[in-house]
N, C-alpha and C positions, 0 to 999 in steps of 0.2 A: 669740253665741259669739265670743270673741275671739280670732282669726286672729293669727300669728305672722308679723312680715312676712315679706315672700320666702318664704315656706314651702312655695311650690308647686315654688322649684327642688330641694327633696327630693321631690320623688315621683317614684315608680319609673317613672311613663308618661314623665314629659318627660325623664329622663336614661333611657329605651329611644331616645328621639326622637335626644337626642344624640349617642347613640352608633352610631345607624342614619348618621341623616344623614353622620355624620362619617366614617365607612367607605363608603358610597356616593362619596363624592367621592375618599376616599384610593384606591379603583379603579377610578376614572376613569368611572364608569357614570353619573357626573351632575353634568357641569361645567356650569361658567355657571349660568344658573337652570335647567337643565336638571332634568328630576325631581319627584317629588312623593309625600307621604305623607300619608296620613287613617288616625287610628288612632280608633275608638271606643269609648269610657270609659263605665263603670257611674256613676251618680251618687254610688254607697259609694266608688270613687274619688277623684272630684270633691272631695269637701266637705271631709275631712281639710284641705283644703289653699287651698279658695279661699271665697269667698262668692258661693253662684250668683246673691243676689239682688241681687248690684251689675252691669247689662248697660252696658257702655262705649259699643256702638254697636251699631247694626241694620243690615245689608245685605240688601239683596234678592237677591233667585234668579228665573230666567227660567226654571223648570223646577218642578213641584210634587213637592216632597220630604215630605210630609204623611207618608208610611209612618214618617218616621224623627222625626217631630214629639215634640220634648223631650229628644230623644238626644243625647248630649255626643261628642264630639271634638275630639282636638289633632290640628292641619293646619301643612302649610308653607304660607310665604306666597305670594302672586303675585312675578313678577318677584325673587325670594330667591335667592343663593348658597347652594347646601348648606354650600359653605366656611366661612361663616359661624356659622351655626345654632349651634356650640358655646359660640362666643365670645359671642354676643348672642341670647340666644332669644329675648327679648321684643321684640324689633323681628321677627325673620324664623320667627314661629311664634304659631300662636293655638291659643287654646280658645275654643268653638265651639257653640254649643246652637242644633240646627233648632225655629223657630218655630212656634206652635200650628199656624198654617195652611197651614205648610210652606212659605210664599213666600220667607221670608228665614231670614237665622243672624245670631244675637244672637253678638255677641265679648264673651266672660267676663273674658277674659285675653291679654296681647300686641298683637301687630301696632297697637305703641307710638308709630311715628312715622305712622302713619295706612292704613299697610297691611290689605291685604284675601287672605283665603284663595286657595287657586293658581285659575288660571282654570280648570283642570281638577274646581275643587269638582261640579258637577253631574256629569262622569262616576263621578268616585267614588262620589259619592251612592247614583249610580244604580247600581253594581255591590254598594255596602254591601247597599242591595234586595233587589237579586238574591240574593247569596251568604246572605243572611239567610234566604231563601225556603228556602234547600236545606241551609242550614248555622247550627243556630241558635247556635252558639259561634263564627261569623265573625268575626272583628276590626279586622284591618286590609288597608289596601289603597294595593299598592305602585307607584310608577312609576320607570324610570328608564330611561337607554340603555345597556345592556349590551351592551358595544365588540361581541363574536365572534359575539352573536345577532343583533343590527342586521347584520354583513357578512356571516353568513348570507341574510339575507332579501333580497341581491342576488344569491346564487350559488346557491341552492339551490330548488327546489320548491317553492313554498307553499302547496303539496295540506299539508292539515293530516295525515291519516294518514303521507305522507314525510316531514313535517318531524319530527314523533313519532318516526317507526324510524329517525331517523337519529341522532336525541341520546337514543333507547335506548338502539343500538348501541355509542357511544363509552363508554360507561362506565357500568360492572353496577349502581351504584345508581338510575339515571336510572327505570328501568322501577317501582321499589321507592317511590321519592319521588312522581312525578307517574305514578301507573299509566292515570291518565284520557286522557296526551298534553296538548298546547298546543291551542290555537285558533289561528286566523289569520282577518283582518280585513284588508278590501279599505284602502290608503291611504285617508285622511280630515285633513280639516282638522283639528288640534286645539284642544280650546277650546271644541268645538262640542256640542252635546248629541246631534248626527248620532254624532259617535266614540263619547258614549258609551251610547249604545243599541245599536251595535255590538256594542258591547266585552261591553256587560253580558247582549246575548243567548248570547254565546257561554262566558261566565261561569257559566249555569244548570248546564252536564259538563264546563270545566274552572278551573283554577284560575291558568292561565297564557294571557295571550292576545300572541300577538304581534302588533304595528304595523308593519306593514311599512317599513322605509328609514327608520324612527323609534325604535324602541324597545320594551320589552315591560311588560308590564301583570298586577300577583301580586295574588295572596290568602292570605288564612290567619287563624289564629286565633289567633296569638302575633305578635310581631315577630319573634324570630328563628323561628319556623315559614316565614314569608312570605320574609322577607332567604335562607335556607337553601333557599325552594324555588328564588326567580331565581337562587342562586348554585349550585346544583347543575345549571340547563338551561344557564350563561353554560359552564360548565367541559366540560359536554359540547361546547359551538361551540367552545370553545379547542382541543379534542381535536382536532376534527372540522378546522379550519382548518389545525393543524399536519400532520394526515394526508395531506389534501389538498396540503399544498406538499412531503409527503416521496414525492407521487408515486400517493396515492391507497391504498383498501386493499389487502392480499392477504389476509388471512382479519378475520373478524367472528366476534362474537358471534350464533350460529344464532337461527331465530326458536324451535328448538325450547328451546333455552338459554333462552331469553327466559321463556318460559313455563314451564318446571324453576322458574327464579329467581322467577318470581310463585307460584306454587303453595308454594313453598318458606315464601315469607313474607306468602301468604296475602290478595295481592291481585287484580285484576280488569284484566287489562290490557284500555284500549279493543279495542272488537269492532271487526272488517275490516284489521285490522294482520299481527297474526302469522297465518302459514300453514302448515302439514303437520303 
């Protein structure tokens, strides 16, 4: 088949990538190399666009990723600027194919000047796993520091049901988007495959995991599914931070509200939250 050069910057996965990336950094939720994305591709994706049986380079993995053995994805790099990613993908962005025995990932495309996937690749991995386990339309998986949820996780609870009822509270779609609630994960080094066995156990009931004093960690099936989960929990901490400096609440949205507005629209709010 004869491939059309550059033809991979028409597909629709790496100009989602671009356009992710590029708005995570315009709101400040992923500066420096701060951040990270794994999105996973069908291989009827794939080929339009590239030739899988040319591999550039083999990296190993210190984690056995064998469940996802063959599977495609475009990643940010290690040490990448999001800021960049629009202007240069192929230096600060790969495709990706997990190897038969699941030790390493073959680079199809990108990470040009000799760059390697984020060092968070085995966490995502291991959440891709996971979310696969319970969601067979999964897709991708988001990371970044979202400014109001990170200054949350110094001022507030990090009982996972409080941190839940409280960016219910701030704003009526919260409960409708994420009916499941956030997780929360003790600090951890990141980079580690400790973070993400963490991350991805508490990934099995929800799709939001927050890092404490770090940043938070999405799922979904779409890109903007994932980008619109963390930016609907970021906008309840913006709520919730400005409340707090106008002096705290005087009325809320009831837990019996809470529950009207899920029966309304037909979801399952986590159990031990709402009461009466």
């Amino acid at each position: 088949m004869t491939m059309i050069k550059d033809a991979i910057y028409t597909a629709p996965f790496l100009q989602e990538m671009l356009e992710t990336t590029s708005n995570l950094y315009r709101l400040g939720w992923d500066e420096r190399n701060g951040g990270n994305i794994s999105y996973l591709l069908h291989e009827y994706e794939v080929l339009p666009y590239l030739n899988v049986d040319v591999i550039k380079r083999i990296v190993p993995m210190n984690f056995d990723a064998s469940v996802l053995a063959g599977r495609y994805f475009i990643v940010t790099g290690s040490g990448r600027y999001f800021k960049n990613v629009k202007k240069d993908p192929a230096n600060n962005l790969g495709l990706i194919r997990i190897s038969a025995d699941g030790k390493s990932y073959e680079i199809l495309w990108g990470f040009e000047d000799g760059g390697v996937a984020t060092s968070e690749l085995p966490t995502h991995l291991m959440n891709h796993m996971k979310r696969l386990s319970v969601d067979k339309n999964h897709r991708v998986i988001m990371h970044c520091h979202a400014t109001h949820l990170l200054a949350m996780t110094f001022t507030h609870s990090l009982r996972e049901e409080d941190f839940t009822k409280t960016l219910w509270e701030m704003c009526t779609e919260c409960l409708v988007v994420f009916p499941e609630g956030v997780g929360v994960i003790p600090w951890i080094v990141p980079g580690t495959n400790e973070i993400g066995e963490a991350t991805a156990e508490k990934m099995e009931a929800v799709r939001l995991v927050l890092w404490p004093h770090h940043g938070i960690f999405g799922a979904g099936t779409t890109m903007d599914e994932t980008f619109g989960l963390i930016e609907t929990a970021e906008k309840a901490a913006q709520v919730y931070t400005i409340v707090c400096a106008q002096g705290g609440k005087q009325q809320t949205i009831t837990d019996q509200q809470l529950q009207d507005l899920a029966d309304a629209f037909k979801v399952v709010p986590r159990s031990g939250i709402l009461h009466g």
